[in-house]
C-alpha positions as CSV (number, residue, x, y, z in Angstrom):
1,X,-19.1,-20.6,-29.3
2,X,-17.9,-18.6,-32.5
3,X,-14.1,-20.4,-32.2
4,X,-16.0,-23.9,-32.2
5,X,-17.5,-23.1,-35.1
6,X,-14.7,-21.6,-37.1
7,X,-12.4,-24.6,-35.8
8,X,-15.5,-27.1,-37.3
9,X,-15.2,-24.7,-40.5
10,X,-11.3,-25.2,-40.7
11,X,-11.6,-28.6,-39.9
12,X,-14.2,-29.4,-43.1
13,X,-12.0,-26.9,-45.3
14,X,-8.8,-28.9,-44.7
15,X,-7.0,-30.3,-48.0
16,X,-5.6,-33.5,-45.8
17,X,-8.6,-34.1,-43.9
18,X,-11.2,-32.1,-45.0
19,X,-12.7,-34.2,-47.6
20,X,-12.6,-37.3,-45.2
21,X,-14.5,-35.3,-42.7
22,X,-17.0,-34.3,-44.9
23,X,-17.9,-37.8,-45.7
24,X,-18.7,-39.2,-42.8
25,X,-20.7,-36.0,-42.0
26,X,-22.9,-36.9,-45.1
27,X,-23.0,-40.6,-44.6
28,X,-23.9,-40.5,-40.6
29,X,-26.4,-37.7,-41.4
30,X,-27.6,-40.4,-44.5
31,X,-28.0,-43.3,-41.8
32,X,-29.8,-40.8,-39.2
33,X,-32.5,-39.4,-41.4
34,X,-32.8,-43.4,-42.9
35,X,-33.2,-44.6,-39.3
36,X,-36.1,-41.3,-38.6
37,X,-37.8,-42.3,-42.2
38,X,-37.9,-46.0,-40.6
39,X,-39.2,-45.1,-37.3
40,X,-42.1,-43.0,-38.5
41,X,-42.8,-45.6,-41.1
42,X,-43.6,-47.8,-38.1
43,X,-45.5,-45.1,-36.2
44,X,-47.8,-45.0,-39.4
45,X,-48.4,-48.6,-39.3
46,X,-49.3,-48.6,-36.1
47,X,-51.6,-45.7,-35.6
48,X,-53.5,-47.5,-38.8
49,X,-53.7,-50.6,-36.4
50,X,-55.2,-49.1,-33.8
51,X,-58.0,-46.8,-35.6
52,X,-58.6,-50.4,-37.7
53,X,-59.6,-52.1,-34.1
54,X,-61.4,-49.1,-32.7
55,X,-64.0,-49.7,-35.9
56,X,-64.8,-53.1,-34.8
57,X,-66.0,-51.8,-31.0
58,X,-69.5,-51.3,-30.3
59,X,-70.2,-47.3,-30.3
60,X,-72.2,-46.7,-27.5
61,X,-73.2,-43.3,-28.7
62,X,-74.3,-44.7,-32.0
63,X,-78.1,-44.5,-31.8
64,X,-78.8,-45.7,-35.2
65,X,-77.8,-49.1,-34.2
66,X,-80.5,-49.4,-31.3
């Protein structure tokens, strides 16, 4: 596993290629943590829909309503 990683480190440290590499490193780790913000963004909205219905239901343990 050690050679991957120093070929990965040769690879970024490259002066013809090196810089290009490192790009779209940065930009495709940019879109993944965008598309991770998103997704628990819509998580949140949901979870807050649900606990906004539960409120609503009759609580049959609720004895101050009887």
């Amino acid at each position: 596993m050690a050679k991957k990683i120093d070929r990965i480190a040769q690879m970024l440290n490259c002066p013809v290629k090196g810089q290009e590499l490192r790009r779209a490193v940065t930009e495709s780790r940019k879109e993944f943590l965008l598309a991770k913000q998103a997704e628990a963004l819509e998580e949140d909205v949901l979870d807050e829909e649900v606990e906004d219905e539960e409120d609503d239901e009759y609580d049959e343990f609720d004895w101050t309503t009887e």
